[in-house]
C-alpha positions in Angstrom: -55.3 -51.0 34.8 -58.2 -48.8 33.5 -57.8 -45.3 34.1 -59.1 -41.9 32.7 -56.8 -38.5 33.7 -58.7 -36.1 32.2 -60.3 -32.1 33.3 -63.7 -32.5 33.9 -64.2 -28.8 33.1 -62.8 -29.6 29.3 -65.8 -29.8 27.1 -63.5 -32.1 24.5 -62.5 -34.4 27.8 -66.2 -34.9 28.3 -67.1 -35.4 24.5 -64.3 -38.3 24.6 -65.4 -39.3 27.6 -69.3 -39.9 26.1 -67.6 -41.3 23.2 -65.9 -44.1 24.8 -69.0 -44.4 27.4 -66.1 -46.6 29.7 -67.6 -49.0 32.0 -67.8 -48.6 35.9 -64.9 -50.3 36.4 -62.7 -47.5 35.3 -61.4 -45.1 37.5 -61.4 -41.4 36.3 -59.4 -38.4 38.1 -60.4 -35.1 37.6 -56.7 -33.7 37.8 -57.4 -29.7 38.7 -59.4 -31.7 42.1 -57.0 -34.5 42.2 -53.4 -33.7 41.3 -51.1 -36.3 39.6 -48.7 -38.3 42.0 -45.2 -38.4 41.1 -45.9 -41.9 40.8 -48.4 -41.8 38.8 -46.3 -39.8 36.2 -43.7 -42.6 36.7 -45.9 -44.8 35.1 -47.6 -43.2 32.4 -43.7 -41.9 31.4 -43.1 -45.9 31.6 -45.6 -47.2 29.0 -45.1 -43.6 26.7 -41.3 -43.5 26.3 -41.0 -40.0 27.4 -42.5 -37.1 29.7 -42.4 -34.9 26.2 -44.8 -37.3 24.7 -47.2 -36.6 27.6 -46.9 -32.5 27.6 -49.4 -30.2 26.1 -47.5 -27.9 24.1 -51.0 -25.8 23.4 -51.2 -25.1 27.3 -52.0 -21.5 28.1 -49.0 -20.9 30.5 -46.5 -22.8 27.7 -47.5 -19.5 25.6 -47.3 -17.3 28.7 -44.2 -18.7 30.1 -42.2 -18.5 26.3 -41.5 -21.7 27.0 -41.0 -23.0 23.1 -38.0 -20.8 23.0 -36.4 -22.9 25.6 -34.6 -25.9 25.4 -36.7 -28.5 27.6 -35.1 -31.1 28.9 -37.1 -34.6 29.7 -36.5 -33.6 33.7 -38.2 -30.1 32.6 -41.2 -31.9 31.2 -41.5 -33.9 34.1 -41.4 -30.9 36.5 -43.6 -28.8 35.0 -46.3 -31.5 34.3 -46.3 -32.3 37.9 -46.4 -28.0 39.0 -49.7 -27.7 36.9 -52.1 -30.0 35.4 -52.7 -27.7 32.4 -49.2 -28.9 31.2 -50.7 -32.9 30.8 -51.7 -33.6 27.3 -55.2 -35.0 27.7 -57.1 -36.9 28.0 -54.9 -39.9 29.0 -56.1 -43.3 29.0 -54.4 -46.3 30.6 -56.5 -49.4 29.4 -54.5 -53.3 30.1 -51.1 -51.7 29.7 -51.9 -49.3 26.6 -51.6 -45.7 26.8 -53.9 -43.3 24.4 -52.3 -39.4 25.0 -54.5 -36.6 23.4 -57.5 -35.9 21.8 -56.7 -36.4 18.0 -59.1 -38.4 16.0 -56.6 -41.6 15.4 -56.4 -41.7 19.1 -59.2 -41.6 20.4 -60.4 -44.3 17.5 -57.5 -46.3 18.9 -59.0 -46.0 22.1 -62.2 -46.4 21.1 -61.4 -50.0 19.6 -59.3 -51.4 22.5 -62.1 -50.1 25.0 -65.2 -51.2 23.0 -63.9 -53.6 20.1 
């Protein structure tokens, strides 16, 4: 599987995106135009470990919401991940069963290497 999720209106998804220059085969989805299935979720939660490691705890509406003085369970994650697509860390990259979450520097190397060598 090669596949992008990433906001197209996100000027650091787009500076990844350049970076990694991904061939044509890849499929990207814009995820404010094309929501994320259930299932989808299913299986990036599969090859993560857990729906916390594929939240965004910088989303706006996790400040507005007060939702780091709550106790979040991994069902919580899930739900609000799949409500909004502000709450998916990303970009996330699924590339021959690996998953790169997030924009940090080691990622996106990490990425970088699988994608490019």
């Amino acid at each position: 599987m090669k596949k992008i999720y990433h906001l197209s209106t996100c000027d650091t998804c787009k500076r990844i995106l350049n970076e990694l220059n991904p061939s044509s085969d890849f499929v990207l989805q814009d995820i404010k135009s094309e929501a994320i299935a259930p299932e989808q979720l299913e299986e990036m939660k599969s090859m993560a470990g857990s729906y916390e490691s594929l939240f965004s705890k910088r989303a706006r509406l996790y400040k507005e919401r007060d939702l780091k003085n709550k106790s979040l369970t991994e069902e919580d994650y899930k739900n609000l991940i799949l409500e909004h697509y502000t709450f998916l860390k990303r970009p996330v990259i699924l590339y021959n069963n690996q998953i790169f979450i997030g924009n940090s520097k080691k990622v996106v190397e990490a990425a970088n290497t699988a994608i490019n060598g």
